[in-house]
C-alpha positions in Angstrom: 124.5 107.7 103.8 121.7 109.0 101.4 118.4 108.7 102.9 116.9 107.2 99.2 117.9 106.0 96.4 117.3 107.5 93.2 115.3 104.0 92.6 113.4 104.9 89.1 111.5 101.8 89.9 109.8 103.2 93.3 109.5 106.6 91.2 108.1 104.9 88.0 104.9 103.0 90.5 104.7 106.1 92.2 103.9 108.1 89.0 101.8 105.0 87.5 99.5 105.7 91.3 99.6 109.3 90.5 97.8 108.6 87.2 95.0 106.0 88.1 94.0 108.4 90.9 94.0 111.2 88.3 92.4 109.3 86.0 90.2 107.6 88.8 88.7 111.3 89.5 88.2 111.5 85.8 85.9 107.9 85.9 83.8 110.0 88.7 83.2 113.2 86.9 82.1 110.9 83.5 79.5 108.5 85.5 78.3 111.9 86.9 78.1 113.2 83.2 76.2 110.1 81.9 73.9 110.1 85.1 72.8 113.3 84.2 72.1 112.5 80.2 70.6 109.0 81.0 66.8 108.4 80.3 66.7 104.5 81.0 65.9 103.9 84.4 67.8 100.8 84.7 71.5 101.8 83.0 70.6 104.7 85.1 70.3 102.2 88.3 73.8 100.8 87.0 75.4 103.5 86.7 74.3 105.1 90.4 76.0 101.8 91.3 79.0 102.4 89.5 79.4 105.8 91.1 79.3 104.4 94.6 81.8 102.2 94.0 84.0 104.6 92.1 84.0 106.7 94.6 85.0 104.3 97.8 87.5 103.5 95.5 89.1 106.6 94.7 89.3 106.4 99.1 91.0 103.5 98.7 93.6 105.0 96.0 94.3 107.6 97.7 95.0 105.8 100.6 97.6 103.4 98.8 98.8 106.3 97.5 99.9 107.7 101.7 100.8 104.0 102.3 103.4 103.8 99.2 105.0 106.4 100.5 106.7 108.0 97.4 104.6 110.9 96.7 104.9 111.7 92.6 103.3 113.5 90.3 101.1 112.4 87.3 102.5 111.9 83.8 101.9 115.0 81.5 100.3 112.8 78.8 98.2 111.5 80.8 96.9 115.1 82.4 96.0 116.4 78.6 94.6 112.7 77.7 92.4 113.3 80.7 91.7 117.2 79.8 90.6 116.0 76.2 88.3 112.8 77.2 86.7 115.3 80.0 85.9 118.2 77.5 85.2 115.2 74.6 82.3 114.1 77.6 81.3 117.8 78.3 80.2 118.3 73.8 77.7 117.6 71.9 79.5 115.9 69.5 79.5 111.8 71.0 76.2 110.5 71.1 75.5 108.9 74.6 76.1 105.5 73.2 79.4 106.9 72.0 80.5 108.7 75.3 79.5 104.8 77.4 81.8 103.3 74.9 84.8 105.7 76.1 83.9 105.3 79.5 84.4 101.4 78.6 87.7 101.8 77.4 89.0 104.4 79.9 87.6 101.5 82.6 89.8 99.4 80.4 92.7 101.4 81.0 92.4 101.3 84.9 92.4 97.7 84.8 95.4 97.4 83.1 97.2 100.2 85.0 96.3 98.8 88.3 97.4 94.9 87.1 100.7 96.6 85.7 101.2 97.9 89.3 100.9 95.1 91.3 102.4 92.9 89.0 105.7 95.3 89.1 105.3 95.0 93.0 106.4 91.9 92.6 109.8 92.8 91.3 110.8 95.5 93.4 110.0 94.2 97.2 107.7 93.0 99.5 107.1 96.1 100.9 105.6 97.6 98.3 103.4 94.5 97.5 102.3 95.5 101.4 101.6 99.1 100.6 99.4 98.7 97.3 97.5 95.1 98.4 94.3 96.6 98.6 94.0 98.5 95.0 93.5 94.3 93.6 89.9 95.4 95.1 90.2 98.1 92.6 91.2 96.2 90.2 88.6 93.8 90.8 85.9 96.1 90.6 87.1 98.2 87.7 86.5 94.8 85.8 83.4 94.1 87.2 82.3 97.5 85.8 83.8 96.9 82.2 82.1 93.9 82.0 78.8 95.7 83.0 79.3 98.4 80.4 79.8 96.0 77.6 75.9 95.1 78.2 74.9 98.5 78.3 76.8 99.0 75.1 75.3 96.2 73.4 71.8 97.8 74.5 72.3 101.0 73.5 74.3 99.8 70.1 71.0 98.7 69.2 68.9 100.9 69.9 71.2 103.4 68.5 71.1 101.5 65.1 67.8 99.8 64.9 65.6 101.7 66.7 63.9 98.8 68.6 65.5 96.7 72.1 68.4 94.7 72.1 67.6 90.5 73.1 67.8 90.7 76.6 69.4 87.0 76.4 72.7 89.2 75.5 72.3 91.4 79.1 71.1 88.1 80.9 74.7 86.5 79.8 76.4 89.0 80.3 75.1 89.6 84.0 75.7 85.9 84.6 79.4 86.7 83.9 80.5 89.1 86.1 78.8 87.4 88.9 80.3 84.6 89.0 83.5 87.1 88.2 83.0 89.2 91.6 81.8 86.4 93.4 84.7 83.4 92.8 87.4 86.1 92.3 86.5 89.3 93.6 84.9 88.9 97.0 88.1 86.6 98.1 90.5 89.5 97.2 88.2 92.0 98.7 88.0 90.5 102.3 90.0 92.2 104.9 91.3 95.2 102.6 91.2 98.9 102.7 87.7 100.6 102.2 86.9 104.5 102.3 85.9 104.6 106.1 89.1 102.3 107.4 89.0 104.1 111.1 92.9 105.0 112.5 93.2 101.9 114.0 93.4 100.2 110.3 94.9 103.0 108.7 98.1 102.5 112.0 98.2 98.7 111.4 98.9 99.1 107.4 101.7 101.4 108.5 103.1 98.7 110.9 102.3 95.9 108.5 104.6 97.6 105.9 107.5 98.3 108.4 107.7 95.0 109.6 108.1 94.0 105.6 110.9 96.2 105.6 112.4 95.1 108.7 112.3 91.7 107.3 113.5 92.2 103.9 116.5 94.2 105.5 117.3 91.4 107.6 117.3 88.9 104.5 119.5 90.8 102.2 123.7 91.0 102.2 123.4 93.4 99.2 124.5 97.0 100.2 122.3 98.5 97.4 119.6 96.5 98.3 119.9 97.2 102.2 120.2 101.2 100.9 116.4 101.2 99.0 115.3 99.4 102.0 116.1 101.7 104.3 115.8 104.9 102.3 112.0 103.6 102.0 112.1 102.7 105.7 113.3 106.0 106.9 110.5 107.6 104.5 107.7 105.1 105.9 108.8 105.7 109.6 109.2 109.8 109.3 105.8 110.2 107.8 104.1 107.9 110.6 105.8 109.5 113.4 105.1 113.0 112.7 101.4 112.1 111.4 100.7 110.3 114.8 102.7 113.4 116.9 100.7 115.8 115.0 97.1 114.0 114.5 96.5 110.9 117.7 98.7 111.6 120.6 97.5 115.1 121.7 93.8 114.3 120.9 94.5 110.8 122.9 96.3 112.1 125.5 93.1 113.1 127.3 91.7 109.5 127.2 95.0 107.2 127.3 96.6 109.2 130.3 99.7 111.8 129.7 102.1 108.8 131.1 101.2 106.4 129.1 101.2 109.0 126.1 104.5 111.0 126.7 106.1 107.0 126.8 105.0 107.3 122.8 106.3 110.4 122.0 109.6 109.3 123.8 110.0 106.1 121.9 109.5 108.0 119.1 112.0 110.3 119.8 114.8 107.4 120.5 113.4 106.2 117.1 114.0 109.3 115.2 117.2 109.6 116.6 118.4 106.2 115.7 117.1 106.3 112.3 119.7 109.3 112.0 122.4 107.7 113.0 121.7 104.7 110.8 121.4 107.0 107.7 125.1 107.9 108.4 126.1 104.1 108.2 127.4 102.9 104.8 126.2 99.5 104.2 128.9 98.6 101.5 131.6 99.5 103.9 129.5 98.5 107.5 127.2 96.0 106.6 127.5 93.8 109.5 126.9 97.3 111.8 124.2 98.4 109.9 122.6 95.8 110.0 123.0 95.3 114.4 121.4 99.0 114.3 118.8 98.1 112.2 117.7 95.2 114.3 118.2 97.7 117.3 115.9 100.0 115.9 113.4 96.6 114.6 112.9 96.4 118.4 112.2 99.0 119.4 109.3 99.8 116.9 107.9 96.7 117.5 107.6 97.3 120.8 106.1 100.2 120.4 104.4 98.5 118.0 102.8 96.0 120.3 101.9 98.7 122.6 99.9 100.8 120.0 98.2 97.9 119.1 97.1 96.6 122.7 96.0 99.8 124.4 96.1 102.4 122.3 93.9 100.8 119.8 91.6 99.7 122.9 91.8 103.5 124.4 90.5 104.4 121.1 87.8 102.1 120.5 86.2 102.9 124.0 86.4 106.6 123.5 85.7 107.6 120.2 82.6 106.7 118.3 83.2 105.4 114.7 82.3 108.4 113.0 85.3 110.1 114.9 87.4 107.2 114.6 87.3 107.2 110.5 87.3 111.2 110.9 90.8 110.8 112.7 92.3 108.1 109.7 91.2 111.2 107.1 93.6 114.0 109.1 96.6 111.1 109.5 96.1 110.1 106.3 95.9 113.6 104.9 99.1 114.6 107.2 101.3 111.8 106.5 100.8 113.3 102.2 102.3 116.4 103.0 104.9 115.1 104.9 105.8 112.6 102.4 105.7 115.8 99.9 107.7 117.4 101.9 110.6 114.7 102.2 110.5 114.4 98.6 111.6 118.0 98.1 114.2 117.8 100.6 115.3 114.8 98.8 115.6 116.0 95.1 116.9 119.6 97.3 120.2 117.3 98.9 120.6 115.5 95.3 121.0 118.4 93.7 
């Protein structure tokens, strides 16, 4: 069988990722601008703040981004929207107050790209609701921020027309807001998600997380087509982990975790590839009931690698490296696991061709 699907619903989320992390980079480069033209010390202190969290955040895309696991491109509208709005910034022409009131609106934008994407989650599976969880503390912040900005602007509005200082009532309310905003809403939704130093261990247990969704949604469906975009993702998901972990863990932890107890990975591994090949061969509209039996065979024995990851591994690791090296090692596997995913992609459009 085909590995994927040609699923233009996993390809349209993809491409929506693609452009609030292009878009995301954009945010970065405009705070930077406005930093740099600001002579208020306070929107000045706000916007410092805004930068910090912009950039964590743009970790935390690009990590959703690895975990989704269907590398695509941005849209091209959106790459010249962001080439004018960047060399709009750059001029002379927008006055500062101006320039804060694009920033508002292009804050605007990620909110509502980043709602759109987890609301279309939904729809197309559990797994993918798994894979992009933690950009609701994007979304979460991204509002925060908008909120913010609409005091600034109401500040600088006035000075802009008047001449003299806005009524501070208006920035009190305002402030007040979003508070109680990040605080009710935000700070629930944040606990226990991705941030920009996750060490390997996290960045491994999303990967396992979002299998075990898979396994589970493959063990729930009769529907060939259905069990076919499972598993094409699952194939993907597994592919990408294995090679990342073969390539950036097991030979640093091999010193550490003992070469038994290390080869045992890379031979689980192995019987893992192998059976995910053999599975991919397996019709389900003609097979399902076999498919399925292979499937489970294969559920087992991830999970039981799995559970041993998890359990000494992860301990290996904690008592060897420090956290610095630890977060260090979840950049390289995050960073590997993107070109392998690239590289799956291209020899997935090359054998639909």
């Amino acid at each position: 069988m085909v590995s994927t699907l040609d699923d233009t619903k996993r390809q349209a989320i993809g491409t929506k990722l693609a452009d609030i992390k292009l878009l995301q980079e954009l945010v970065i480069q405009i705070e930077q601008q406005l930093l740099r033209e600001s002579n208020d010390s306070e929107i000045s202190d706000r916007l410092r703040k805004f930068l910090d969290d912009d950039k964590k955040n743009l970790g935390i895309i690009e990590t959703v981004i690895v975990q989704y696991g269907n590398p695509a491109e941005p849209k091209q509208t959106v790459k010249e929207e962001a080439d004018k709005i960047r060399q709009l910034m750059q001029g002379s022409e927008l006055s500062f107050f101006e320039k804060v009131s694009k920033h508002e609106l292009l804050k605007h934008q990620q909110v509502m790209s980043g709602l759109l994407v987890h609301k279309a989650a939904q729809k197309v599976g559990a797994d993918v609701l798994a894979a992009i969880g933690p950009i609701n503390t994007v979304n979460f912040e991204n509002r925060a921020h908008q909120e913010q900005l609409k005091g600034i602007l109401e500040i600088l509005g006035v000075r802009e027309l008047t001449g003299q200082e806005a009524d501070q009532g208006i920035w009190g309310r305002v402030q007040d807001a979003i508070a109680a905003f990040s605080g009710v809403v935000g700070s629930a939704v944040t606990q226990g998600t991705d941030k920009q130093d996750a060490n390997i261990q996290d960045i491994i247990r999303l990967d396992h997380q979002k299998v075990n969704v898979l396994f589970t949604e493959i063990a729930a469906s009769n529907d060939p087509q259905k069990l076919q975009e499972y598993f094409g993702q699952l194939y993907k998901d597994l592919t990408a982990h294995a090679e990342a972990e073969e390539e950036v863990v097991y030979p640093r932890a091999r010193a550490f975790y003992g070469q038994e107890d290390t080869q045992e990975l890379f031979d689980e591994q192995a019987q893992m590839k192998q059976l995910l090949a053999e599975i991919k061969r397996i019709d389900p509209s003609t097979s399902t009931s076999q498919f399925k039996d292979r499937v489970k065979n294969l559920a087992d024995i991830v999970m039981d690698h799995v559970r041993q990851e998890e359990s000494t591994l992860f301990a290996a690791i904690r008592n060897n490296l420090s956290s610095d090296q630890s977060e260090q090692w979840a950049t390289e596997f995050k960073a590997a696991k993107a070109k392998i995913q690239q590289r799956l992609a291209k020899e997935s459009q090359g054998a639909a061709r």
